[in-house]
N, C-alpha and C positions, 0 to 999 in steps of 0.2 A: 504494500500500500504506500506510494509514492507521496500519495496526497496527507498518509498522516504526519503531522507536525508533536513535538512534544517536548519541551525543552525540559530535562530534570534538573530541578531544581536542588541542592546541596548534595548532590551524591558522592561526593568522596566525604564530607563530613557526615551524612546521615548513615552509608555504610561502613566507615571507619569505627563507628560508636557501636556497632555490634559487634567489632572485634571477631570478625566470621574466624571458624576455625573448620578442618574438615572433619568428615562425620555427624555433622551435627543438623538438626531439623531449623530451619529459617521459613519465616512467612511473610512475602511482601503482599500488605494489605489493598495495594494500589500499582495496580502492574503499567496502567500509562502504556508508554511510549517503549517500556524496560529496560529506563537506562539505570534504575536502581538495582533491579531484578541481573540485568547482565554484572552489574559488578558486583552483586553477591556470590553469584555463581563460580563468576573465574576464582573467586576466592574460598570456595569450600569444597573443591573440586581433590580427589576425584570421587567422593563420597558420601559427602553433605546432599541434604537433601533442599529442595525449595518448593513453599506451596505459594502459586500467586492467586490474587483475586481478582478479577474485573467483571463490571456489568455492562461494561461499553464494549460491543462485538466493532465495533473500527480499532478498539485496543488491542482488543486480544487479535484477532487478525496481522495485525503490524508488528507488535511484539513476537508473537508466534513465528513468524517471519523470519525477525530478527533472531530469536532463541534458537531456530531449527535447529542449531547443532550442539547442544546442550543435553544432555540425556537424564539428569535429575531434577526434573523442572518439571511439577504438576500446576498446568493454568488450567483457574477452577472458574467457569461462569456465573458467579455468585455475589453477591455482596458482601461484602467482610462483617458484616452485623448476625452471617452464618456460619461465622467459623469452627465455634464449638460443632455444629451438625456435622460439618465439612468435616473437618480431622477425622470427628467418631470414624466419619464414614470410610476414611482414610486408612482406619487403622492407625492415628496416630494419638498416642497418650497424652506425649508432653512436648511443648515447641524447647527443644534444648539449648539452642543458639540465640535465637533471637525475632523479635517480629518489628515491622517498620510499617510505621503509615507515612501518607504524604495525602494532605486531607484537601488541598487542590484541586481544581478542576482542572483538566489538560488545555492545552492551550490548544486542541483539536477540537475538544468540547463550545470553548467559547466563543471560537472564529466562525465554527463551522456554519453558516448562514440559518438552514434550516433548525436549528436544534434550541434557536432563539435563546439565545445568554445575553446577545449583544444589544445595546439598544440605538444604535449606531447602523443598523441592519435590519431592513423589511424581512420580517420571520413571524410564522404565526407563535401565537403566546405557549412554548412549552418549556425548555428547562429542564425536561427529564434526562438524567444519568441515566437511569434506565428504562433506552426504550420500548423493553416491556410493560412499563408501569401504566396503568390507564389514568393518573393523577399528573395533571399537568398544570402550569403557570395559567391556562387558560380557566380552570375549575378554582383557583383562588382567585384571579382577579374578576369572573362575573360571579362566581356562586360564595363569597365569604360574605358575611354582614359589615356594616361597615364599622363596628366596633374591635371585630376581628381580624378587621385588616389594622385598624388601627392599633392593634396591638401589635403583630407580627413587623409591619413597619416599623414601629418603637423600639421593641427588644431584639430583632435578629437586624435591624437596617439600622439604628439608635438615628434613625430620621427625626428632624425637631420639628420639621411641618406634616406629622402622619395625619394628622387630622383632618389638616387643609384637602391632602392628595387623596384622604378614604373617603371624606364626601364628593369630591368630585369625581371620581372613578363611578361612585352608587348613581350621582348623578345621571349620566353618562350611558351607565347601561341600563337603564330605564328606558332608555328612547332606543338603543341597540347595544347587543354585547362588543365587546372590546377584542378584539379579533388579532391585534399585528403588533410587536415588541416596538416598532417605531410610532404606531397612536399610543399606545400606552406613554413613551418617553415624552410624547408632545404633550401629554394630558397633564404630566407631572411640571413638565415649565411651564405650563402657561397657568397651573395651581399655585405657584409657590411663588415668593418674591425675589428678585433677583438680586444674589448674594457674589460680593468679591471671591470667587473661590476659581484655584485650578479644575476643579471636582463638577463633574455632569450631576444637574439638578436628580437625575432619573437612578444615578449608581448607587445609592443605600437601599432604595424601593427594591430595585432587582436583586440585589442583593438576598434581599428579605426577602422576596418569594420565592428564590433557587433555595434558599435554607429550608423554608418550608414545602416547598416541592420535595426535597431529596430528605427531608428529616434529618438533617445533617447534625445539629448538636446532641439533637436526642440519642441518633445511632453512635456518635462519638463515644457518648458516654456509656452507655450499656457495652459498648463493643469492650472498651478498655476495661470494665468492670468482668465482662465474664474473660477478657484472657487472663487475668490474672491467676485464675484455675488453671492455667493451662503450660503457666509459665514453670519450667524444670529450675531451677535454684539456679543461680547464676546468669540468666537465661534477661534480654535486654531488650526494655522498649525505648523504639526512636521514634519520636511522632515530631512530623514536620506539621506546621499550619500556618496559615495567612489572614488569617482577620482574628481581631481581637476576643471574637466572641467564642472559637474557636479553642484560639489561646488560655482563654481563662478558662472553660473544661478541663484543657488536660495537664494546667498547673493544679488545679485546685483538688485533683484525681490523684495528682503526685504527690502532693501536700498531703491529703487525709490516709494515703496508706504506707505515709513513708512517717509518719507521728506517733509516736508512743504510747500515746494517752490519751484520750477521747472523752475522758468522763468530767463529770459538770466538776465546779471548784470545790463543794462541800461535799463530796464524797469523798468519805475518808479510804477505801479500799480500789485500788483498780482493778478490775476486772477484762479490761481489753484487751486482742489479743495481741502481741509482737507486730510490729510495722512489716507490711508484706513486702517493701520499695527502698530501695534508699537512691537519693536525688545521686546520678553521674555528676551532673552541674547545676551549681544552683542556680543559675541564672543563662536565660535558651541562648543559643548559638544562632547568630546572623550570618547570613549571606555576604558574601566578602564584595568589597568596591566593583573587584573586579568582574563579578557574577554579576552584579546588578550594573554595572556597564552594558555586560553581553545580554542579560534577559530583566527588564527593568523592574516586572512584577516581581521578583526574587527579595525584594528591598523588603515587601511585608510579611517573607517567611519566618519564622521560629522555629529552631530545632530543640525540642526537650527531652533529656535521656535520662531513663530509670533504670537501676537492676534488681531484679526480682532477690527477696536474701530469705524466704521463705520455704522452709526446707518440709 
């Protein structure tokens, strides 16, 4: 596939931090373009094993591609919010090496005209990661109420005019539904007042509905929460992210099972159990000048590493 584009974003630092070794089970949660998935591999070779995940068939297609000559590499067409099933299904107990997300969309994802991410771009209203899902941008922006748009604008877009753009949206499809990623973006400038800003009036809106189209904070956090069953002692989470909303999930993920103690101040006996995590670094790892030279969006990645010490 000529046409897929994918730049990965920190791949010597996201898989430097799992410290690959051979023999050992790795799972890249986000197979992209495989250029994380390939440099895991040459380095766990000849023995190590790799599970990847993707729900975007233009990935796995390009990847696959790329991987052909790889022989320990299972690309599984799943979502990573199924991995416990996945492994069972695998035969695999415990990920012993390491597992990496990269919680991005591909840069294939959001150019790609039809699949409407951009609002830069006549595309009907959808957003879906995976295009089997029948829930798309276009069932949030005509069938939410407007109080529920007005929320999801607020917490997943931290938009300060949701209000303005959630009644003019209700407005709007009252007379007709809202059909094209480019009326939608005019809908929202010409709602909102115009502000000094580098930043398109329409990028926190879309924002918020791709979150809510793909469930993305939600599946973060369950994801991270059931691997941790999964994780073999010594065994490394890398999770790259890009927006702050993101970010704070899988700090505060790291934080509650990398802490000791848990119980309110006046209890006099602790009963919690042993921290399952302990922080790699306490503070995530940026994308270097030089990355963000060559792929600009890299500037908003975070890389945050835990090692599982749960035995």
């Amino acid at each position: 596939m000529e046409n897929f584009k994918h730049y990965t974003v920190m791949k010597n630092e996201a898989v430097d931090a799992l410290d690959c070794k051979d023999g050992l089970v790795y799972v890249d949660c986000t197979l992209g373009g495989g250029g994380h998935s390939e440099l895991i591999l040459k380095r766990i070779q000849p023995n190590g094993r790799l599970i990847a995940f993707d729900i975007d068939q233009d990935a796995i297609d390009a990847a696959s591609e790329r991987l052909q000559d790889y022989k320990n590499l299972t690309i599984v067409k799943s979502s990573y919010t199924n991995i416990k099933k996945v492994l069972k299904d695998l035969g695999i107990e415990k990920i012993t090496g390491g597992i990496l997300f990269d919680l991005g969309a591909s840069y294939h994802q959001l150019t790609k005209q039809e699949r409407g991410f951009s609002f830069s771009k006549e595309a009907p209203l959808d957003m879906r990661f995976n295009m089997d899902s029948d829930f798309s941008a276009y069932d949030v922006v005509n069938g939410y109420s407007e109080d529920d748009l007005v929320k999801i604008f607020s917490e997943y877009g931290e938009e300060r005019f949701s209000k303005r753009i959630a009644k003019a949206i209700v407005e709007k499809r009252k007379v007709k539904p809202l059909q094209t990623t480019t009326e939608l973006a005019e809908l929202i400038v010409n709602a909102t007042p115009r502000v000094k800003t580098s930043i398109h009036p329409a990028t926190r809106v879309f924002q918020a509905i791709r979150i809510e189209v793909n469930h993305e904070l939600q599946n973060v956090k369950n994801t991270l929460n059931d691997v941790l069953d999964l994780l073999d002692f010594g065994a490394i989470i890398s999770v790259i992210s890009f927006h702050s909303l993101e970010d704070r999930v899988v700090k505060q993920t790291f934080k509650y099972y990398s802490t000791r103690c848990h119980c309110e101040k006046n209890q006099m006996i602790c009963h919690c159990p042993p921290p399952a995590l302990e922080l790699v670094d306490k503070k995530p790892i940026m994308a270097t000048e030089e990355e963000i030279r060559e792929n600009p969006p890299s500037r908003s990645a975070k890389l945050r590493i835990a090692r599982c010490i749960r035995k």
